[in-house]
NUGUNU-108097 format. One record per residue (C-alpha): x, z, y. Coordinates in steps of 0.001 Angstrom, whole numbers, padded with zeros to 6 digits, always signed. Each point is the difference from the previous one (the first is absolute). Layout:
<nodes>
XZY ...
</nodes>
This chain:
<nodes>
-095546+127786+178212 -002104-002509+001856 -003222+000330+000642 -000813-003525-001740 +001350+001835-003344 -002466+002741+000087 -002494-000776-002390 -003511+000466+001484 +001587+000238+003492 -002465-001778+002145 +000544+000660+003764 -000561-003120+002264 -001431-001601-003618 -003157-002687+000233 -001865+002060-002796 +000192+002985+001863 -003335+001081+000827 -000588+000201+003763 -001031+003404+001446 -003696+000625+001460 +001957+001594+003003 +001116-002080+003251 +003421+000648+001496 -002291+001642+003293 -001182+002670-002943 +003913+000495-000719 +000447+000605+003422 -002723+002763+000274 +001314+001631-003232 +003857+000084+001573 -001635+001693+003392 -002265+002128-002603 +003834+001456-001663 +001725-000034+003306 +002050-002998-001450 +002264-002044+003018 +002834-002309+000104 +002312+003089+000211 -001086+000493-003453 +000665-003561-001116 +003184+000368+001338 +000515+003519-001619 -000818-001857-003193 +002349-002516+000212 +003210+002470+000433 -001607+001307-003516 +000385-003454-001299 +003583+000182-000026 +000129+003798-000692 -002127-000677-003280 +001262-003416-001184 +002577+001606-002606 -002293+002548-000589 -002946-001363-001599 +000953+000977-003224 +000813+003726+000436 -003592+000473+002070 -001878-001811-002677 +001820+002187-002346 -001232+003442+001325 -003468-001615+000556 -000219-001438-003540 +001280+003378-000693 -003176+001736+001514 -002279-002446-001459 +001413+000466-003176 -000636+003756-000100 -003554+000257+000730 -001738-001814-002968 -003157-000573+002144 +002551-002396+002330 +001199-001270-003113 -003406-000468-001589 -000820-003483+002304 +003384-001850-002428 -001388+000959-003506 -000022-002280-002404 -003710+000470-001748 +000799-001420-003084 +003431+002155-000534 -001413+003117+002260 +004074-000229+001578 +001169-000762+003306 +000404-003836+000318 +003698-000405+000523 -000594-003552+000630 -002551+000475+002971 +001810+002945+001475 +003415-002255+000600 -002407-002915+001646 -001418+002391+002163 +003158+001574+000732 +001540-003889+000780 -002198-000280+002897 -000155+003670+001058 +003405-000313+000596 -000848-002920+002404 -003010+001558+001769 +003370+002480+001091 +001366-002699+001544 -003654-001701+000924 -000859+003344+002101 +003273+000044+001661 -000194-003904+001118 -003509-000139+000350 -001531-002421+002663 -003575+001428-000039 -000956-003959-000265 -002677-002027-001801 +001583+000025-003094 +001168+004098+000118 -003946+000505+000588 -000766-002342-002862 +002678+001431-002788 -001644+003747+000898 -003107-001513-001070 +001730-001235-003154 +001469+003403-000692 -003431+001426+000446 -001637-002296-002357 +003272+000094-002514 -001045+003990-000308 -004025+000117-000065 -001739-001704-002936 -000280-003440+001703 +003386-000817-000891 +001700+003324-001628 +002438-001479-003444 -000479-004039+001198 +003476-000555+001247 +001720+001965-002750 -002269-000687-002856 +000103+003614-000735 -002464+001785-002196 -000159+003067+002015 -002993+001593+002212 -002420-001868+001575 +000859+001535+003771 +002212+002518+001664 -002022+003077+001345 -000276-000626+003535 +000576+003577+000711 +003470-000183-001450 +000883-003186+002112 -000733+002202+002905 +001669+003018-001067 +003286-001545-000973 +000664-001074+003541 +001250+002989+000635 +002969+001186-002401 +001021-003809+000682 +000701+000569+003521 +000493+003825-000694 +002623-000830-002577 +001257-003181+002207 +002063+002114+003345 +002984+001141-002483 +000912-003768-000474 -000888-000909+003743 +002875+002558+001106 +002811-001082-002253 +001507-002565+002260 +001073+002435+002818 -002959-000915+002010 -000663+002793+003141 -003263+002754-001516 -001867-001980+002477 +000745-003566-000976 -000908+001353-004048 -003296+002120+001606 -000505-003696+002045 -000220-001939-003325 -001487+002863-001850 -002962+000089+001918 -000485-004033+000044 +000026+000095-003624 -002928+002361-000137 -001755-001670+002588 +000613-003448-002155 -000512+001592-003186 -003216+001453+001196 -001389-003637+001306 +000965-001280-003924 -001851+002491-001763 -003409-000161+002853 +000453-004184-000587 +000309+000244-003820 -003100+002080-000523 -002286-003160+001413 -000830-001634-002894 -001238+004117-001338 -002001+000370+002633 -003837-001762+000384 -000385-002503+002026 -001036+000615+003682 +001548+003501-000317 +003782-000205-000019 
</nodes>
């Protein structure tokens, strides 16, 4: 799948809305999460450690979201009261990229921007508009946080089935959460009030 077949799929995109943050307040977030270039490079061994992957990790985190109806409640359908099978498979269509999208990641311009996007894409300024869905008006914040961590938690089986050394999987392990962590402070801009994010 290419990235130019994933509808709603927007990274480096002109009608991506650009993020309120400079790249010098990227920089002070990666000191404030102990984030270096060992950990880009740590991130790029999981690129081709996840690549055939994808598909069994979003398959025991759909798995999790599935079974807790309040994760679930953010893809109801309010006119049927069901989950929006629809919605869920376009989300899952570009969560499988953000896999790959953490792994290549060039903390650029246009990685700042899209985390913006994301942001927006779960709050109420733009939660439903690029699936037409039907469903809740925003994703709780305080579930965006929480989930961070059985998606790293939940991520170290996969990084250690390619016969990497338990230092090499702790090495990308520990990027992830580091990068995951950045996502999740970035995506919770547009939730925050302005002048105190």
């Amino acid at each position: 799948m290419t990235t130019s077949t994933i509808p709603g799929y927007d990274l480096g995109a002109p009608g991506v809305a650009r993020s309120p943050l400079s790249l010098d307040d990227l920089d002070l977030l990666k000191k404030s999460v102990l984030f270096t270039e060992e950990d880009v490079k740590a991130l790029r061994m999981s690129l081709d450690v996840l690549r055939d992957q994808t598909e069994a990790v979003l398959d025991v985190w759909y798995g999790f979201i599935g079974s807790n109806a309040h994760l679930v409640q953010p893809f109801i359908d309010k006119k049927s009261g069901k989950p929006d099978a629809n919605y869920l498979q376009a989300v899952r269509k570009r969560f499988e990229q953000w896999i790959l999208d953490t792994a290549a990641a060039n903390y650029d311009q246009k990685w700042l921007d899209y985390q913006y996007e994301i942001g927006l894409r779960h709050c109420r300024a733009k939660k439903n508009k690029t699936d037409n869905a039907n469903a809740s008006d925003v994703v709780p914040l305080r579930y965006i946080l929480a989930v961070a961590y059985p998606v790293t938690a939940t991520l170290k089986p996969f990084l250690a089935k390619k016969g990497h050394s338990e230092q090499d999987v702790e090495r990308m392990h520990q990027a992830w959460i580091k990068s995951v962590l950045m996502q999740v402070i970035l995506w919770s801009q547009p939730y925050v009030k302005e002048g105190e994010f």
